[in-house]
DODODREN-440419 format. One record per residue: residue number from 1; residue in one letter; chain; z, x, y of N, C-alpha, C in turn. Coordinates in Angstrom, 3 decimals, always signed. Atoms other than C-alpha are relative to their C-alpha. Last residue first. Example, Ala and Ser with C-alpha at 12.3 -4.5 7.8 and 13.67 -1.06 7.14 Angstrom:
BEGIN
(rec 2 "S" "A" (-0.060 -0.820 -1.190) (+7.140 +13.670 -1.060) (+0.730 -0.770 +1.090));
(rec 1 "A" "A" (+0.000 +0.890 -1.190) (+7.800 +12.300 -4.500) (+0.000 +0.900 +1.200));
END
This chain:
BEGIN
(rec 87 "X" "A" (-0.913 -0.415 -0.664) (+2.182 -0.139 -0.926) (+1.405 -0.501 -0.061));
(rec 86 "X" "A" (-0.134 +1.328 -0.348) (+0.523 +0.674 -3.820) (+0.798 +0.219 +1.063));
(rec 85 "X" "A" (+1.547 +0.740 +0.423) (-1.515 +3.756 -5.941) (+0.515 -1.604 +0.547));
(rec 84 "X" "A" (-0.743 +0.921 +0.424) (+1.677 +5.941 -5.354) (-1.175 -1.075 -0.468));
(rec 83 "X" "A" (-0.508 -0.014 +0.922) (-1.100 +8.466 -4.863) (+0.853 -0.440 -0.788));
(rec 82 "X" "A" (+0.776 -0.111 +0.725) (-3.186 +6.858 -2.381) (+0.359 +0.233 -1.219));
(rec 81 "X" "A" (+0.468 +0.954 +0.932) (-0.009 +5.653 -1.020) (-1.332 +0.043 -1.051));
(rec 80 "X" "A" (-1.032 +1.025 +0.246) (+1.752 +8.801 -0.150) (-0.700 -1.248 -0.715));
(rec 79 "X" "A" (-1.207 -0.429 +0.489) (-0.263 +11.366 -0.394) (+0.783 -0.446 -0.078));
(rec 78 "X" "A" (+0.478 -1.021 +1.097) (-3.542 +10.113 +1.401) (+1.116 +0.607 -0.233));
(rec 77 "X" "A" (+0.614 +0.834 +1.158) (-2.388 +6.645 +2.907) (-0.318 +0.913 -0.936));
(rec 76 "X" "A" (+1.822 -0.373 +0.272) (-0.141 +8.642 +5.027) (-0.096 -1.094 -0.914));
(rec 75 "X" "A" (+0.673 -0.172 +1.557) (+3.626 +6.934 +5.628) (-0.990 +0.176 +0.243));
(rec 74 "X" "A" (+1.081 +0.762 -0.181) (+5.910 +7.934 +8.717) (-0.411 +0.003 -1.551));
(rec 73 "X" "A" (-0.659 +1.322 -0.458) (+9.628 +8.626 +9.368) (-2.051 -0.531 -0.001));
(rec 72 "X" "A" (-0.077 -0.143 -1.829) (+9.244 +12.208 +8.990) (-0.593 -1.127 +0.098));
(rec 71 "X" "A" (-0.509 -0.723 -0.432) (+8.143 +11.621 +5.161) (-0.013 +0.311 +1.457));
(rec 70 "X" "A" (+0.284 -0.649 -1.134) (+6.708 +9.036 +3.143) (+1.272 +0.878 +0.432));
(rec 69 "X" "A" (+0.343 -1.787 -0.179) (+7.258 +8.384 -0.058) (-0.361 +0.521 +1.030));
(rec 68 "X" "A" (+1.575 -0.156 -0.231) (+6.457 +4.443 +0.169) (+0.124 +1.480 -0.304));
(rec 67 "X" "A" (+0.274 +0.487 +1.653) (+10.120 +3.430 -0.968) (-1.247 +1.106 -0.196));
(rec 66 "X" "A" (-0.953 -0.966 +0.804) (+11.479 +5.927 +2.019) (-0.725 -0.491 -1.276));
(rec 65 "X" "A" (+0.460 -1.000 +0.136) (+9.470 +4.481 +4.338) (+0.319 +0.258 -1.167));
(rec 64 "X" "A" (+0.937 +0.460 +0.895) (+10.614 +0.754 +3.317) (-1.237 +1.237 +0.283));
(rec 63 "X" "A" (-0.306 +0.416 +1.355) (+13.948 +1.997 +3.425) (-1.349 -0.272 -0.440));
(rec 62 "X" "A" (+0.030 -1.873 +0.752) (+13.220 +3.522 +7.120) (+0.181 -0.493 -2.299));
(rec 61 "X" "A" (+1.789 -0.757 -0.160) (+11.777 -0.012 +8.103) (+0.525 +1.507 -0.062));
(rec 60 "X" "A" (+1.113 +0.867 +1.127) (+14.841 -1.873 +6.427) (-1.294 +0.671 +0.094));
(rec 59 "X" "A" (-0.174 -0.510 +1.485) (+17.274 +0.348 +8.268) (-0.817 -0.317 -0.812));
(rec 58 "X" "A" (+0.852 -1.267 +0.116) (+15.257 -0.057 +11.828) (+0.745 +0.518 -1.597));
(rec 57 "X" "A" (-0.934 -1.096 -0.776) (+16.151 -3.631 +11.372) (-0.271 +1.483 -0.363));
(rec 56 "X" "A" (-1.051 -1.189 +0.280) (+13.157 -5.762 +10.605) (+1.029 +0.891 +0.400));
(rec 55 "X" "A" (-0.386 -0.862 -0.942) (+11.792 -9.521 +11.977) (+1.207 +0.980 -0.938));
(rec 54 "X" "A" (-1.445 -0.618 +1.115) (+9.712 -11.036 +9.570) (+0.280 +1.165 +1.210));
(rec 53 "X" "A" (-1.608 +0.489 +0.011) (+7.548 -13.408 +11.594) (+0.732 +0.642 -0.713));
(rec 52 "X" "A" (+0.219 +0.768 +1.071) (+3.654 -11.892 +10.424) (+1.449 -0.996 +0.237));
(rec 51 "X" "A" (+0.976 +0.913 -0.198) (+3.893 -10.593 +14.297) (-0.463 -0.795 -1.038));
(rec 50 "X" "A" (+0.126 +1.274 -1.185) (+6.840 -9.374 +13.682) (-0.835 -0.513 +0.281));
(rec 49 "X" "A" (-1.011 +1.017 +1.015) (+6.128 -7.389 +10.300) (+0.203 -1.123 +1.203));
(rec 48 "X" "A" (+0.911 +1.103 +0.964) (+2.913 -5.835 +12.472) (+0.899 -1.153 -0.499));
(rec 47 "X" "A" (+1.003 +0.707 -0.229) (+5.129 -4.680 +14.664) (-0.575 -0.853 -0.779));
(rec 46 "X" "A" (-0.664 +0.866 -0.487) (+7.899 -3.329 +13.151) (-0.994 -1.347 +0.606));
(rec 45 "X" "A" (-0.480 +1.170 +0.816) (+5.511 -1.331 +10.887) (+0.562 -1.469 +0.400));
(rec 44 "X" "A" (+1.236 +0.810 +0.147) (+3.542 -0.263 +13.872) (+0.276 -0.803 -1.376));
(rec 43 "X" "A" (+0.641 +0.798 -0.816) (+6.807 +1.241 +15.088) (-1.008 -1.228 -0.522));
(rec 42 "X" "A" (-0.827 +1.044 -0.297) (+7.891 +2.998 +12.061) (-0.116 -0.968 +0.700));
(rec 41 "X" "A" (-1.281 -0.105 -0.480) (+5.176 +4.634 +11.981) (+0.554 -0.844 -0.345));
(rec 40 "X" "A" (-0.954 +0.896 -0.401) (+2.214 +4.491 +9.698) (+1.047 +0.067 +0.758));
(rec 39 "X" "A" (-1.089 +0.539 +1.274) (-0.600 +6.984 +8.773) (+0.709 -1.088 +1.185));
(rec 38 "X" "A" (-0.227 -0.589 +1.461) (-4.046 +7.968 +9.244) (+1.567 -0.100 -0.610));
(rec 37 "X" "A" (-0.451 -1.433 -0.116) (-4.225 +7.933 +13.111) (+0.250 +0.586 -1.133));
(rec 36 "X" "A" (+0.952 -0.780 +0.489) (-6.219 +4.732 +13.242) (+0.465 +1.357 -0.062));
(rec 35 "X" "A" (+0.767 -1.344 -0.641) (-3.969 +3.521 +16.095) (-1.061 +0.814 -0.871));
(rec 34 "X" "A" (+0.448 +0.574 -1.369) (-2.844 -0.181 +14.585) (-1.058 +1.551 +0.578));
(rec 33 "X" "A" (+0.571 -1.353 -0.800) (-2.323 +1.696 +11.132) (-1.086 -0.317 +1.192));
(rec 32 "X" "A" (-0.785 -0.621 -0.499) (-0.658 -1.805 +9.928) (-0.426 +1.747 +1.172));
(rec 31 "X" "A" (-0.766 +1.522 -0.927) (-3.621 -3.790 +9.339) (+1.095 +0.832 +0.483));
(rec 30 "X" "A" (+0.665 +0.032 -1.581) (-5.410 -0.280 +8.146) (+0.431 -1.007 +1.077));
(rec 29 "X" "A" (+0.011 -1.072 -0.657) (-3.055 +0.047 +5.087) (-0.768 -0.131 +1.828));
(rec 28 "X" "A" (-1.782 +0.343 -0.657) (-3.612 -3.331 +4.303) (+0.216 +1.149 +0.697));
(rec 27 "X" "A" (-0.138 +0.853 -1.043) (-7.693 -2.395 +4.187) (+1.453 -0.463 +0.410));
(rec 26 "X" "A" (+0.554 -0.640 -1.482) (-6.962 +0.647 +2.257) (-0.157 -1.233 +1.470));
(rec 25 "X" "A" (-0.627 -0.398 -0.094) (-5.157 -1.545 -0.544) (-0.321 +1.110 +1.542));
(rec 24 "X" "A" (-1.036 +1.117 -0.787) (-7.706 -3.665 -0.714) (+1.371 +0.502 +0.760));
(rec 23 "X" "A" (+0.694 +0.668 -1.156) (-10.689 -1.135 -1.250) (+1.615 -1.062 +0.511));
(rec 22 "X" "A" (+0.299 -0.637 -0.819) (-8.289 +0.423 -4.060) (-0.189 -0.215 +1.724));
(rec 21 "X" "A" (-1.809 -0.697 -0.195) (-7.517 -1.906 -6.061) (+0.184 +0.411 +1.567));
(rec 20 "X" "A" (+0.203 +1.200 -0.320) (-11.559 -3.143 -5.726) (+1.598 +0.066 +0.284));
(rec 19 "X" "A" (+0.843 -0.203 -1.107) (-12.498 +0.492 -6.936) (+0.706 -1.178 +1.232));
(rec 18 "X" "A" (-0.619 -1.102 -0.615) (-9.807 +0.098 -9.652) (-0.578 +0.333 +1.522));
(rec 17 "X" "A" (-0.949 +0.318 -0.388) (-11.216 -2.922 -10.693) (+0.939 +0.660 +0.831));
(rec 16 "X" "A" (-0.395 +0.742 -0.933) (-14.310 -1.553 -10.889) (+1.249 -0.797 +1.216));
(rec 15 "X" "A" (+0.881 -1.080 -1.187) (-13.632 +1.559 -12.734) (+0.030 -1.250 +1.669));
(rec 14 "X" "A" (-1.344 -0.717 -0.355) (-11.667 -0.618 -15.197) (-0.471 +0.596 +1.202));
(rec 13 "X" "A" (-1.054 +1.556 -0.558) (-15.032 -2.870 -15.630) (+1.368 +0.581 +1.155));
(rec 12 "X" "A" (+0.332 +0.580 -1.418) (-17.130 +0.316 -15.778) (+0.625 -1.104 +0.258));
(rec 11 "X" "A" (-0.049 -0.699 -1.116) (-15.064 +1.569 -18.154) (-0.454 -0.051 +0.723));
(rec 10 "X" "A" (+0.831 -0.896 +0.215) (-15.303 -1.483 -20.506) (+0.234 +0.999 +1.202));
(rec 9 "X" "A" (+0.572 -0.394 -0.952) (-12.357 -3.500 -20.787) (-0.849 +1.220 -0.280));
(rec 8 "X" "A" (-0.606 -0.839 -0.894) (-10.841 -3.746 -24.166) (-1.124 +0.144 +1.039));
(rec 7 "X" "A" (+0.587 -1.090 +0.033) (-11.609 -6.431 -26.657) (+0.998 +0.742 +1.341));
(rec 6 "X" "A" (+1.012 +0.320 -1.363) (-8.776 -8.735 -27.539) (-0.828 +1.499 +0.380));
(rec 5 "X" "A" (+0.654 -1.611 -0.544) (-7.978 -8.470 -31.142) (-0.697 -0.365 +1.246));
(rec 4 "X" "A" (+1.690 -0.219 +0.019) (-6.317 -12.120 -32.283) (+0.065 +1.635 +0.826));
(rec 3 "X" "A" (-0.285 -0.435 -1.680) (-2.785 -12.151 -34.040) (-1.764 +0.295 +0.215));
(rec 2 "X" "A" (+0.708 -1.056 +0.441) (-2.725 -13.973 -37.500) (+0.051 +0.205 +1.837));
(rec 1 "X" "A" (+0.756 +0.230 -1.207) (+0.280 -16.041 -37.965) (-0.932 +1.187 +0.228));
END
């Protein structure tokens, strides 16, 4: 069986995609960062998740700090998710 050679994205493709990663990932970020203050509480997690219907117990919204790398019970977008590269 002969295996086919798929080309490889061009660096402006990857670039894009990454750009476009990115852009989406800032806009979720901002659905939750009700106050614009640059990161997340706990709070505005609870929130938001309730108002999508998923109601959390404050273990689930420190667990889902904790995934994110955040620290003192909040998540930045710059050091935490910018550099995790998700949320």
């Amino acid at each position: 069986m002969m295996s086919k050679v798929l080309p490889k994205a061009s660096s402006r493709q990857a670039k894009a995609s990454l750009d476009t990663k990115m852009s989406d990932t800032r806009r979720l970020f901002s659905a939750f960062d009700r106050d614009a203050s640059g990161f997340i509480d706990a709070r505005e997690i609870k929130t938001t998740m309730k108002q999508l219907g998923i109601v959390l117990s404050e273990r689930d919204v420190e667990a889902m700090i904790k995934e994110a790398g955040g620290e003192s019970n909040r998540i930045y977008f710059e050091g935490n998710i910018n550099d995790y590269g998700h949320l």
